[in-house]
BAPA-846981 format. One record per residue (C-alpha): x, y negated, z negated; residue in three letters; residue number from 1. Coordinates in pm, 1 decimal. Example, Ala and Ser with C-alpha at 12.3 -4.5 7.8 and 13.67 -1.06 7.14 Angstrom:
BEGIN
east, north, up, residu, num
1230.0, 450.0, -780.0, ALA, 1;
1367.0, 106.0, -714.0, SER, 2;
END
This chain:
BEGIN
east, north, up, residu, num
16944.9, -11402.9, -13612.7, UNK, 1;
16820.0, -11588.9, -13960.1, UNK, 2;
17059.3, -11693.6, -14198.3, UNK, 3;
16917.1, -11757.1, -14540.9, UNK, 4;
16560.1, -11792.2, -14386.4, UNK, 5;
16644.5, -12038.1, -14145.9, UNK, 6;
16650.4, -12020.3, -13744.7, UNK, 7;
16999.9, -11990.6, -13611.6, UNK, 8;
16869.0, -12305.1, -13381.9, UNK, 9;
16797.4, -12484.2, -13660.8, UNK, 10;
17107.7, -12465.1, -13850.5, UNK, 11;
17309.8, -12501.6, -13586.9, UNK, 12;
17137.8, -12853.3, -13526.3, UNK, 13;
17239.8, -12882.0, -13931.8, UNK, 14;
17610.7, -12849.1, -13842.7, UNK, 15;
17863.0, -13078.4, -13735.6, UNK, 16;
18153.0, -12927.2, -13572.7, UNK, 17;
18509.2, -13013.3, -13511.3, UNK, 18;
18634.9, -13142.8, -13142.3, UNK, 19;
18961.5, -12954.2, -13133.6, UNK, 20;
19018.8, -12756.1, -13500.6, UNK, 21;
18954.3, -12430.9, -13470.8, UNK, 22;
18978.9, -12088.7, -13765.1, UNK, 23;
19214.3, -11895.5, -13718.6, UNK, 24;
18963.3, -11639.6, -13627.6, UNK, 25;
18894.1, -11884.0, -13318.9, UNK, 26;
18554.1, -12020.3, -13431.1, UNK, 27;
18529.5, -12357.1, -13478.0, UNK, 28;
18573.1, -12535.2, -13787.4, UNK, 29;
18253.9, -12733.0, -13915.3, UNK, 30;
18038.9, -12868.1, -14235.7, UNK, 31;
17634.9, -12907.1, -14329.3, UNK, 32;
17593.6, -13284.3, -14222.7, UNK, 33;
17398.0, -13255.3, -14581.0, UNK, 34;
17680.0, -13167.6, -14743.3, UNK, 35;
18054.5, -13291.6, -14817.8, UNK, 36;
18195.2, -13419.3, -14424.1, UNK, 37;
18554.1, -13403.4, -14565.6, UNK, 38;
18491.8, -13011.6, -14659.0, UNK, 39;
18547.8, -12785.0, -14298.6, UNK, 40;
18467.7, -12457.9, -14316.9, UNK, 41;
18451.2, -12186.6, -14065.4, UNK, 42;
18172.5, -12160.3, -13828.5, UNK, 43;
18130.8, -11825.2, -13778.0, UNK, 44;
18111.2, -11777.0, -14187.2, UNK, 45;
17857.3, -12076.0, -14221.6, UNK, 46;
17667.6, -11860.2, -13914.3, UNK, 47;
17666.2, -11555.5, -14091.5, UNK, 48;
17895.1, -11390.0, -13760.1, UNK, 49;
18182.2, -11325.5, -13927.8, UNK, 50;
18295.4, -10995.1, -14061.9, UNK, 51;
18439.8, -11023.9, -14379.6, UNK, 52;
18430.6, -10678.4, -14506.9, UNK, 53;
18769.9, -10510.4, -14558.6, UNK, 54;
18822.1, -10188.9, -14343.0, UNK, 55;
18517.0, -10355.0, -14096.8, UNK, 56;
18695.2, -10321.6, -13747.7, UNK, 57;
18711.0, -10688.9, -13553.6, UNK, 58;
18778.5, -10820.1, -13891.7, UNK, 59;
18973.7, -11167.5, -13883.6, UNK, 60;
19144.6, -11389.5, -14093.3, UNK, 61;
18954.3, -11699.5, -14251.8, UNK, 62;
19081.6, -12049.7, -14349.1, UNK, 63;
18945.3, -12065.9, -14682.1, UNK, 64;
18685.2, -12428.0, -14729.1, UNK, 65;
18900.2, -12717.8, -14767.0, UNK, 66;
18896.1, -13063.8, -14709.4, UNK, 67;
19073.9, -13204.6, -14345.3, UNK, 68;
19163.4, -13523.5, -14369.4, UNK, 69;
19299.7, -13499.6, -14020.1, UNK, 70;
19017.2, -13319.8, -13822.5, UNK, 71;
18805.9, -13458.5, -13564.3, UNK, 72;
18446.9, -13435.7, -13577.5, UNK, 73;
18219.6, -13393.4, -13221.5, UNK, 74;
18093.9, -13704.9, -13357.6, UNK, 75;
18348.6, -13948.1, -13277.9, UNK, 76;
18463.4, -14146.6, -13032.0, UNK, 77;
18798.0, -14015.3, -13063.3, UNK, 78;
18662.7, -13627.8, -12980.8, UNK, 79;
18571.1, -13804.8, -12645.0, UNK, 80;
18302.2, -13549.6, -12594.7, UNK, 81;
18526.5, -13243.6, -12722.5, UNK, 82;
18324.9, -13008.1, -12906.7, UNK, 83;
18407.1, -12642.6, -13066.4, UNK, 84;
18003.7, -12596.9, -13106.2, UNK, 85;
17947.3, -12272.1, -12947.5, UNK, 86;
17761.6, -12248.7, -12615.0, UNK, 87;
END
């Protein structure tokens, strides 16, 4: 799958995900590491996986972008090699 023209290898390399935080669709909640790291969004939006057409069936509810103050990032030591990046 492409999303905007880009590999789905390569942009997933462009993410940073969160150790533990997760949507409430169950995707993990992550940011461009080009972009704002205090803005998490939801993986499977930044993907291009989700379904966010009303009436689609397997729709789910999104948190909406926002900034975390409290989420762990795969990056630190506190994650302790937690990661919600999928497989």
């Amino acid at each position: 799958m492409k999303w905007l023209g880009r590999p789905r290898e390569k942009l997933l390399r462009r993410l940073v995900f969160s150790a533990k935080e997760r949507c409430e669709c169950g995707a993990g909640l992550a940011y461009d590491r080009r972009a704002n790291p205090l803005v998490w969004d939801c993986s499977a939006i930044l993907l291009g996986d989700a379904l966010l057409e009303a009436g689609e069936r397997g729709v789910a509810n999104h948190r909406v972008p926002c900034a975390y103050f409290d989420v762990v990032s795969e990056r630190s030591p506190a994650a302790e090699g937690a990661t919600t990046r999928p497989s």
